[in-house]
MITORLUM-716943 format. One record per residue: residue in three letters; z, x, y of N, C-alpha, C in turn. Coordinates in steps of 0.05 Angstrom, whole numbers, padded with zeros to 5 digits, always signed. Example, Ala and Ser with C-alpha at 12.3 -4.5 7.8 and 13.67 -1.06 7.14 Angstrom:
MITORLUM-716943
ALA+00156+00264-00114+00156+00246-00090+00156+00264-00066;SER+00142+00257-00045+00143+00273-00021+00157+00258+00001;
end
This chain:
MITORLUM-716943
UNK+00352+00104+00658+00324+00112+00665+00305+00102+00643;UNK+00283+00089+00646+00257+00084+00638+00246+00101+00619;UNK+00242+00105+00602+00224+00128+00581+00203+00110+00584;UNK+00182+00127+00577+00150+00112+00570+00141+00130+00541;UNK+00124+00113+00530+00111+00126+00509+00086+00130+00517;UNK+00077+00161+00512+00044+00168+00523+00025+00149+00502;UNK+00001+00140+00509-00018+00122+00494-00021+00132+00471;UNK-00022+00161+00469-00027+00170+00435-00016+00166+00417;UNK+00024+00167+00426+00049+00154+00411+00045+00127+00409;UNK+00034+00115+00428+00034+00077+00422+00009+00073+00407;UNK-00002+00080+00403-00031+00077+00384-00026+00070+00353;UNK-00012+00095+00341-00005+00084+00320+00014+00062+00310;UNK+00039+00056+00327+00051+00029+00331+00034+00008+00337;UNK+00018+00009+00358-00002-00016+00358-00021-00022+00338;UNK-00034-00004+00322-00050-00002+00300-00028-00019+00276;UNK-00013-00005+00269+00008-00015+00251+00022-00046+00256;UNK+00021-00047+00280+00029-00070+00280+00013-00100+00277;UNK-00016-00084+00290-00031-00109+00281-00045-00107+00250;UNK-00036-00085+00231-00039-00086+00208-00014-00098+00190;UNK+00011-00101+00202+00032-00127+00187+00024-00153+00206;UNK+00012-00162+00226+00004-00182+00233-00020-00194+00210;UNK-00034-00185+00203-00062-00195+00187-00048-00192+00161;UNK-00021-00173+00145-00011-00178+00125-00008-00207+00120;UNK+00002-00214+00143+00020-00241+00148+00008-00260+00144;UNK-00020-00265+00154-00045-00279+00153-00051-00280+00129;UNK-00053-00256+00111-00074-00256+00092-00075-00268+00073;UNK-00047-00285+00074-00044-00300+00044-00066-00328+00046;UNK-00074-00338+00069-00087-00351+00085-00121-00357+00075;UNK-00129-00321+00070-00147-00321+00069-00152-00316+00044;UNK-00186-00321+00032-00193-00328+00000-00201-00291-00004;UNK-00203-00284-00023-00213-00259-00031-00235-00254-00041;UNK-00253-00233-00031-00278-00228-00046-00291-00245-00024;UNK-00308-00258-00026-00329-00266-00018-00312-00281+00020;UNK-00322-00277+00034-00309-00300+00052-00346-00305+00070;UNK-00332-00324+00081-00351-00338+00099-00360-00319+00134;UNK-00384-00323+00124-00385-00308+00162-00399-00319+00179;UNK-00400-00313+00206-00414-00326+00225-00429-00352+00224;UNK-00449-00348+00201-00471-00369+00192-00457-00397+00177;UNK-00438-00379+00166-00420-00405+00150-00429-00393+00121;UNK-00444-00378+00108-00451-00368+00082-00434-00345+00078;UNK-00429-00341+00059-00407-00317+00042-00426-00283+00037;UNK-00410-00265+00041-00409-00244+00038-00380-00232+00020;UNK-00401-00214-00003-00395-00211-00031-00379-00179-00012;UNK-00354-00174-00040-00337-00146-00030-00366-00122-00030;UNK-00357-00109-00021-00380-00076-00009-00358-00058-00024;UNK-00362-00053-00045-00352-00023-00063-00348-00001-00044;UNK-00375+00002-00023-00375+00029-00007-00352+00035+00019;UNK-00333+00013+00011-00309+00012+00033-00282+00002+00021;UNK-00289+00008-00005-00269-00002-00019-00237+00028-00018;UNK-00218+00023-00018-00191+00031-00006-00174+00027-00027;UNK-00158+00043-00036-00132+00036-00067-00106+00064-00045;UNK-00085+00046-00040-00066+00054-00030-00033+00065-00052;UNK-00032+00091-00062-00009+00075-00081+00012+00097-00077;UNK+00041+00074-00083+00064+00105-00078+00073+00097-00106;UNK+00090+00120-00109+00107+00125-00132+00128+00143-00124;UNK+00156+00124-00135+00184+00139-00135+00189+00141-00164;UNK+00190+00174-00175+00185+00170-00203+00213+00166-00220;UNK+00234+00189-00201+00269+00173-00211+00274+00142-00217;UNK+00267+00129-00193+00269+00099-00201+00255+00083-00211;UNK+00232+00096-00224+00206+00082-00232+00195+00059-00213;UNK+00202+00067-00190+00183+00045-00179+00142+00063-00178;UNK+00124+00040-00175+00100+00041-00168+00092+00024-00158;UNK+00077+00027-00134+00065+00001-00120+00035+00010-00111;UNK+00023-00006-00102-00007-00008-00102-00018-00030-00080;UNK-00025-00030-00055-00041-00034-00039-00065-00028-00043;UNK-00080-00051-00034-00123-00054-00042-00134-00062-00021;UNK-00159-00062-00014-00171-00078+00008-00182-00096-00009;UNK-00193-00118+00003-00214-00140-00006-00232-00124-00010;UNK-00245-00107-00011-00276-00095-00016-00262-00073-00040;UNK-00238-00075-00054-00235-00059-00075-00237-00075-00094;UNK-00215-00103-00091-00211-00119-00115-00212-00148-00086;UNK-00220-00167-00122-00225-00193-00105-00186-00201-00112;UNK-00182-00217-00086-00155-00224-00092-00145-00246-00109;UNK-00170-00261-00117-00164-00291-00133-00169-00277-00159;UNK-00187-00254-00174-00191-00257-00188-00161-00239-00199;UNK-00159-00216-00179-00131-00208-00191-00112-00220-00193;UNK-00104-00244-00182-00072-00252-00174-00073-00284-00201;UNK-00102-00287-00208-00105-00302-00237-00104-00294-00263;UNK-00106-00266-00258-00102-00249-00283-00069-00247-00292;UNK-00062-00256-00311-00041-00254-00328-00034-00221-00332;UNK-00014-00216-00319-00005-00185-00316+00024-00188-00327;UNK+00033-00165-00346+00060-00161-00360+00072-00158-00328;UNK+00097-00171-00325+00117-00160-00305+00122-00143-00289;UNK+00130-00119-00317+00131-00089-00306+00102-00079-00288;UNK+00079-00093-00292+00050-00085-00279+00038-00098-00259;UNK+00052-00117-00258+00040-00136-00230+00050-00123-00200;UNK+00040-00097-00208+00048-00090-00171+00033-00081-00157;UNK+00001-00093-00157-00009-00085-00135-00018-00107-00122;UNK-00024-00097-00101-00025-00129-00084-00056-00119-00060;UNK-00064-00146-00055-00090-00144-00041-00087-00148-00014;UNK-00099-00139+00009-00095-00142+00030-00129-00142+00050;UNK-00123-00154+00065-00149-00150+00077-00165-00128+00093;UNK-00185-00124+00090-00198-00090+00104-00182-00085+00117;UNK-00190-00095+00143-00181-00087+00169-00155-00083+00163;UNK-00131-00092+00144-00104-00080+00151-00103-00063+00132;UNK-00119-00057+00115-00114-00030+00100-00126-00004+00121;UNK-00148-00009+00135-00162+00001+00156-00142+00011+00172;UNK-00131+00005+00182-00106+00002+00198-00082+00027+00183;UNK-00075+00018+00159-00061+00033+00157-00077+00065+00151;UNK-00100+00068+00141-00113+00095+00140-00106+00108+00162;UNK-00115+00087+00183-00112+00096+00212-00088+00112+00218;UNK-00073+00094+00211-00040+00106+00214-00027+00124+00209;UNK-00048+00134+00180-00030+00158+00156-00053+00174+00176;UNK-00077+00186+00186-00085+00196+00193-00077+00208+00225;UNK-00060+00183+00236-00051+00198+00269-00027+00214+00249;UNK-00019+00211+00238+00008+00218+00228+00011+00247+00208;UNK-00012+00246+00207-00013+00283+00188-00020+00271+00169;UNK-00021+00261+00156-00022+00247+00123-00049+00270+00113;UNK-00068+00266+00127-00091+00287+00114-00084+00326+00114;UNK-00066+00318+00130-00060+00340+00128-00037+00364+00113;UNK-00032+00346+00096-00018+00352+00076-00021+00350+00053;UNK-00037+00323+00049-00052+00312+00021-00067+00334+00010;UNK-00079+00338-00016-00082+00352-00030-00107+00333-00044;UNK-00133+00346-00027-00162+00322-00042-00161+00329-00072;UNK-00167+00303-00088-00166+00302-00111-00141+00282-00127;UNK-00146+00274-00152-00139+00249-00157-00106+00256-00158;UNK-00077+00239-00160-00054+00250-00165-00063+00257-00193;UNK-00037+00278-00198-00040+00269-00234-00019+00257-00253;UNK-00031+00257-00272-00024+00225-00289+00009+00241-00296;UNK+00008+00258-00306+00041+00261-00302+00052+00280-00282;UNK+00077+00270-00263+00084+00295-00243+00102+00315-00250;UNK+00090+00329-00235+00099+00363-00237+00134+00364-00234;UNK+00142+00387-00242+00174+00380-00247+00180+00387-00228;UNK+00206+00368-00221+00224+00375-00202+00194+00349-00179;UNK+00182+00336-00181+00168+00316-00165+00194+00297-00163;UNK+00197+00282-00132+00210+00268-00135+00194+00233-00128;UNK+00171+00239-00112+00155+00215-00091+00128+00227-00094;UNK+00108+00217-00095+00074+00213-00087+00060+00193-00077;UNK+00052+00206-00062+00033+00182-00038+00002+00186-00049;UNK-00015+00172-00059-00046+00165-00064-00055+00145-00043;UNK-00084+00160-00026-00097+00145-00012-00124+00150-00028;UNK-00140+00123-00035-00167+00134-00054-00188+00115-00035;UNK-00203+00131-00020-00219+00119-00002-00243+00123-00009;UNK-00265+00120+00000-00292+00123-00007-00309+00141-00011;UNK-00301+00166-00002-00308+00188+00006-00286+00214-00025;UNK-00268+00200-00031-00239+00206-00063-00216+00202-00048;UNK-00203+00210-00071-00174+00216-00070-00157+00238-00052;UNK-00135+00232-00044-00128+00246-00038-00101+00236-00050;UNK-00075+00262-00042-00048+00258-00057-00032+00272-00043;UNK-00011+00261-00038+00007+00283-00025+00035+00279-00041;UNK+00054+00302-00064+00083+00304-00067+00092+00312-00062;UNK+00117+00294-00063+00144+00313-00055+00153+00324-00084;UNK+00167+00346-00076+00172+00368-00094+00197+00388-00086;UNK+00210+00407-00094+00229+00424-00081+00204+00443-00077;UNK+00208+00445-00053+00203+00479-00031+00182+00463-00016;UNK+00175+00442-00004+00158+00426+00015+00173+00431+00027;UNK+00165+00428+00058+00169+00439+00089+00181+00412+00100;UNK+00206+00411+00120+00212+00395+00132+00196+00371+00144;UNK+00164+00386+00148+00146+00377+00168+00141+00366+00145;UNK+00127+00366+00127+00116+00355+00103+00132+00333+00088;UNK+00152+00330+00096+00172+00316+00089+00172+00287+00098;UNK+00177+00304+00128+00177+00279+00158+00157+00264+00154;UNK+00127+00282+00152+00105+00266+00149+00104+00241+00123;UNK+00107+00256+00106+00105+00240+00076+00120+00213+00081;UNK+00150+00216+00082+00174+00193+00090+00154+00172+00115;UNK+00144+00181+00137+00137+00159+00157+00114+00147+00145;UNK+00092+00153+00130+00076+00131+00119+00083+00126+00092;UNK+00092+00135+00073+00113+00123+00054+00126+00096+00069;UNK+00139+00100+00088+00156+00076+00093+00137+00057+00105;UNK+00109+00061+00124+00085+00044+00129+00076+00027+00110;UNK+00067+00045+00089+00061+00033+00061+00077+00010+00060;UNK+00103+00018+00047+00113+00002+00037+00128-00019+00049;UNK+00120-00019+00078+00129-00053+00099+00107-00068+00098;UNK+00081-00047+00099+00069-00074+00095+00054-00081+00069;UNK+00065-00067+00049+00066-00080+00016+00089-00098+00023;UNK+00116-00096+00028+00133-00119+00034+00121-00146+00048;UNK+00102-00144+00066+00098-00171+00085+00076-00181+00071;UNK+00065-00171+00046+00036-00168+00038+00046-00199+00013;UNK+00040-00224+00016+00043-00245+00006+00030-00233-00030;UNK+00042-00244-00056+00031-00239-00066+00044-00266-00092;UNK+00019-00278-00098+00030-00293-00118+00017-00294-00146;UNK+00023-00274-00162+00015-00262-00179+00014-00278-00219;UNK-00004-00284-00226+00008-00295-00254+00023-00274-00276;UNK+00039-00276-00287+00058-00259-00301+00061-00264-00321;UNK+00065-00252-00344+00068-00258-00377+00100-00277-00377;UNK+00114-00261-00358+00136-00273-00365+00157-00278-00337;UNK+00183-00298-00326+00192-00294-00314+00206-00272-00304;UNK+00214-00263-00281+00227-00244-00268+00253-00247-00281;UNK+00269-00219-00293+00291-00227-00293+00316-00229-00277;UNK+00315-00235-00256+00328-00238-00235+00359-00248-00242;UNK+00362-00271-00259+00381-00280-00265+00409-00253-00275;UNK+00391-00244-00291+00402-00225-00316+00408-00198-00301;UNK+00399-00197-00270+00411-00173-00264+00383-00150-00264;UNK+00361-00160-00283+00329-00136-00281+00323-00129-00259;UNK+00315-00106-00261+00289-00099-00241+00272-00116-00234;UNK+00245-00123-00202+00219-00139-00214+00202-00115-00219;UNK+00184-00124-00212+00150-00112-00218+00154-00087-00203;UNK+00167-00082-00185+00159-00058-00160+00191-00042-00166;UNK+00204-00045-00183+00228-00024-00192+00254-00036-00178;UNK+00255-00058-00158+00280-00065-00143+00295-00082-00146;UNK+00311-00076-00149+00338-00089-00164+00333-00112-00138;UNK+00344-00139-00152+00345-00168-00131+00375-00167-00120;UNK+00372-00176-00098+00401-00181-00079+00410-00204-00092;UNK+00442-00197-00087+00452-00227-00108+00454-00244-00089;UNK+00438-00281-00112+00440-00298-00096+00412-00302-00084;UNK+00398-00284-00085+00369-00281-00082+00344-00277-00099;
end
């Protein structure tokens, strides 16, 4: 038998999906200023500017999703960044747009906690999700005694985030090579597949 998905369930799949489609693109495109209609450039808009970031604090990973109207992407990915810090990566509005979209069909606001994360987490924290949009911050952790629901929610755009930080092209200048050879971590806490 046939199952269907009601339009409200396919919304956020379709949203998401055409936000790793334009990941895919984006390496494509220049940062900060791009060309419009006329053929003349338009400078990033602060007032739509977007900073996406998770943190797994056991494995020290941190990662960091931007729109073009937060950071320009040429000027960040020319900046000489230590290793361990090169992990945020730039993406274009519309697919950071997209993913707001996503954490918002999904409960994300409704668990988040407005106001900035804080700089060190609370004990027994194991994961934090930061969305810092125009309007602040918001944060949502995991912790012992969070609710199954709070959980489910957190884990499905946690894992959003971080597919399309994965598809999110990023070619970053670095103080030093990856140690990949030697078995290191990179920039984002994950051990390299051997041979890879």
């Amino acid at each position: 038998m046939h199952a269907c998905m009601d339009s409200r369930a396919r919304r956020p799949l379709v949203l998401l999906g055409a936000a790793l489609g334009l990941a895919a693109l984006s390496a494509c495109t220049t940062g900060g200023a791009r060309p419009d209609a006329t053929g003349s450039t338009t400078q990033r808009d602060a007032s739509k500017a977007i900073e996406l970031r998770y943190r797994a604090f056991a494995r020290k990973l941190s990662i960091g999703l931007v729109n073009e109207s937060h950071t320009d992407r040429l000027e960040l990915y020319s900046e000489r960044q230590p290793i361990d810090r090169a992990t945020t990566k730039v993406s274009p509005d519309e697919v950071v747009d997209a993913i707001v979209e996503y954490f918002r069909d999904q409960g994300y606001f409704g668990i988040a906690v407005r106001g900035p994360a804080p700089a060190t987490p609370p004990p027994g924290a194991t994961q934090m999700l930061e969305v810092v949009l125009p309007d602040g911050p918001y944060h949502a952790i995991v912790r012992p005694g969070v609710t199954a629901q709070f959980a489910t929610t957190f884990q499905t755009c946690a894992k959003a985030l971080l597919q399309v930080y994965s598809d999110t092209i990023q070619l970053q200048a670095v103080d030093e090579a990856p140690g990949w050879s030697e078995g290191r971590r990179g920039a984002s806490g994950a051990k390299p597949k051997p041979g890879g």
